[in-house]
C-alpha positions as CSV (number, residue, x, y, z in Angstrom):
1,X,-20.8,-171.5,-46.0
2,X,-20.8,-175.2,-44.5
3,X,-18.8,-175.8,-41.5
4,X,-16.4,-178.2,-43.0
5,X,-15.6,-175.2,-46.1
6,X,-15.0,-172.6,-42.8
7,X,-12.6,-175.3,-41.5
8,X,-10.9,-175.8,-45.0
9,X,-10.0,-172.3,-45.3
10,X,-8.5,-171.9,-41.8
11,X,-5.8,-174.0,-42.2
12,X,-3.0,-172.7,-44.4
13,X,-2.7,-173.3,-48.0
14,X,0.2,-174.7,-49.3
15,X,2.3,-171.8,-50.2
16,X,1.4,-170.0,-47.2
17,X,2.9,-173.0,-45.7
18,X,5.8,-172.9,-47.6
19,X,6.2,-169.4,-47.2
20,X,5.8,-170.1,-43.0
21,X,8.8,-172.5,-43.2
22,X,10.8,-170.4,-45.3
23,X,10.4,-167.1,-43.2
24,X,10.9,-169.0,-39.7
25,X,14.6,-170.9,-41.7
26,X,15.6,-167.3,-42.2
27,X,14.5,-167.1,-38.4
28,X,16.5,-169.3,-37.3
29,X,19.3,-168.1,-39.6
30,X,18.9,-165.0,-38.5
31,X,18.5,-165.4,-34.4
32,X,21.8,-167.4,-34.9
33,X,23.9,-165.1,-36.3
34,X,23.2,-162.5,-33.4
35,X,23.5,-165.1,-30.9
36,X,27.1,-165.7,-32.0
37,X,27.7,-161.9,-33.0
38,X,27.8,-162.0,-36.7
39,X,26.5,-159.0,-39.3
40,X,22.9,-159.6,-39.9
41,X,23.0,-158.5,-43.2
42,X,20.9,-159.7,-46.0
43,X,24.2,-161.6,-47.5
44,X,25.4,-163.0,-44.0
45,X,22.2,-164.2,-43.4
46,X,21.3,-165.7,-46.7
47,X,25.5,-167.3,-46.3
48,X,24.2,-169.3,-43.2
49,X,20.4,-169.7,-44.1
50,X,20.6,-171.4,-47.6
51,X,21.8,-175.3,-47.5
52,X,18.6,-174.9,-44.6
53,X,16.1,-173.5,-47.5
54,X,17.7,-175.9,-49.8
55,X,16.7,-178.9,-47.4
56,X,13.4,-177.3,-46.8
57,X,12.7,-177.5,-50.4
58,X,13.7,-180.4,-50.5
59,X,11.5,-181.9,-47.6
60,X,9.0,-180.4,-49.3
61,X,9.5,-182.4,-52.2
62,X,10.3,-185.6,-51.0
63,X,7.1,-185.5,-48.5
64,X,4.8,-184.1,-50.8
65,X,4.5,-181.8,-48.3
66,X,1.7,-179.9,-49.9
67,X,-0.9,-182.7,-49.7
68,X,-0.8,-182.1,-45.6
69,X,0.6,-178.7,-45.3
70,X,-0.2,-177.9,-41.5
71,X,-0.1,-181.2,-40.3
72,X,2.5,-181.3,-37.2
73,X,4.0,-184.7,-36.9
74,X,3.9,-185.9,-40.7
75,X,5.1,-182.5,-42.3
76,X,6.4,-180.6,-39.6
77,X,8.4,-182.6,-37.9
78,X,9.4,-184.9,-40.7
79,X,10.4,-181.4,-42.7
80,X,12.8,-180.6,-39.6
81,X,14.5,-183.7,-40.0
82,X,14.9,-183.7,-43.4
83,X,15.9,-179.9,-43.6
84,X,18.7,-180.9,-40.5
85,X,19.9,-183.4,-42.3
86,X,20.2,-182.0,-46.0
87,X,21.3,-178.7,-44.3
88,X,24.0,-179.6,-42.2
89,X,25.2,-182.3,-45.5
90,X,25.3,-178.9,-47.5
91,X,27.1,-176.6,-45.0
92,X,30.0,-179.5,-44.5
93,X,29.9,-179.6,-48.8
94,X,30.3,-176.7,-49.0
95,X,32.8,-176.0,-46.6
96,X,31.0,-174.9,-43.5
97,X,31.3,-176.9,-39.8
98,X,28.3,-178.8,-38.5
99,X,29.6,-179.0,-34.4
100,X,27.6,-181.2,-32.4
101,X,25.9,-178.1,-30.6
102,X,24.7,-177.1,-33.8
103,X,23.1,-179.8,-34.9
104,X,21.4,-180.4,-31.4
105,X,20.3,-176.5,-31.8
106,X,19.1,-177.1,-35.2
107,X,17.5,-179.8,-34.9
108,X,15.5,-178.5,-31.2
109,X,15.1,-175.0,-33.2
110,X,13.4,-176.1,-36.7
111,X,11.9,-179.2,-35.0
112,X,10.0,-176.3,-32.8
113,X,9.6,-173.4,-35.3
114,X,8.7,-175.9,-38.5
115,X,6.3,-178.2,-35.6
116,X,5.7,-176.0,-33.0
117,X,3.3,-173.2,-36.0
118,X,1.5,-176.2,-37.2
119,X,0.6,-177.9,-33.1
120,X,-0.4,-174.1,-33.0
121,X,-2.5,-174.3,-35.8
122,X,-3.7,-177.6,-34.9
123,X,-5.3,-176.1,-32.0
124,X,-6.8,-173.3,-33.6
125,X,-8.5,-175.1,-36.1
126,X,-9.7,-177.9,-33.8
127,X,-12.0,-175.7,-31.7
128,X,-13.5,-173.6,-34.9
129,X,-14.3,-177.2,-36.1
130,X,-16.7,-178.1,-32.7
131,X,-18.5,-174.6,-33.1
């Protein structure tokens, strides 16, 4: 196997990508229903979670996400934006709040979980490349 084919495969595919962003929504979803004393229950958390996995989608779309998959600044961070955004739109839409804390927690939360795997990956790959 050439070096550059071992370097290919260890950075994730797109839907593994996807499937990264979608678990670490539910995450966040998930860590901020506890934080503020709510059921965790598959309904409560799919309630708060969705206009988020709506605006990942989304980002994923609009980006064309799946050309750079693990890339931290142009998809990552561009996807937390975009899923923010579109989220907190949906949540007033449909009848939700969108406080000022929130959307600073948001934003700091998906901007790390939807960056933060890829830098992590980033770093990963980078040495595997040099061997």
């Amino acid at each position: 196997m050439t070096e550059a084919a071992s370097v290919r495969r260890s950075v994730p595919s797109w839907p593994w990508a996807l499937g990264i962003d979608a678990v670490l929504v539910i995450v966040f979803a998930v860590i901020g229903r506890a934080s503020h004393e709510r059921a965790v229950d598959a309904l409560g958390v799919l309630e708060t979670a969705w206009p988020f996995l709506v605006g990942l989608a989304a980002g994923w779309l609009v980006l064309r996400a799946w050309r750079a998959p693990a890339a931290p600044v142009r998809t990552g961070v561009l996807l937390a934006v975009v899923t923010v955004v579109l989220g907190m739109i949906l949540r007033v839409v449909s009848g939700g709040t969108t406080a000022v804390a929130f959307i600073i927690v948001a934003t700091v939360s998906l901007l790390v979980f939807l960056g933060g795997w890829r830098a992590i990956a980033a770093l990963v790959v980078r040495p595997r490349a040099h061997r």
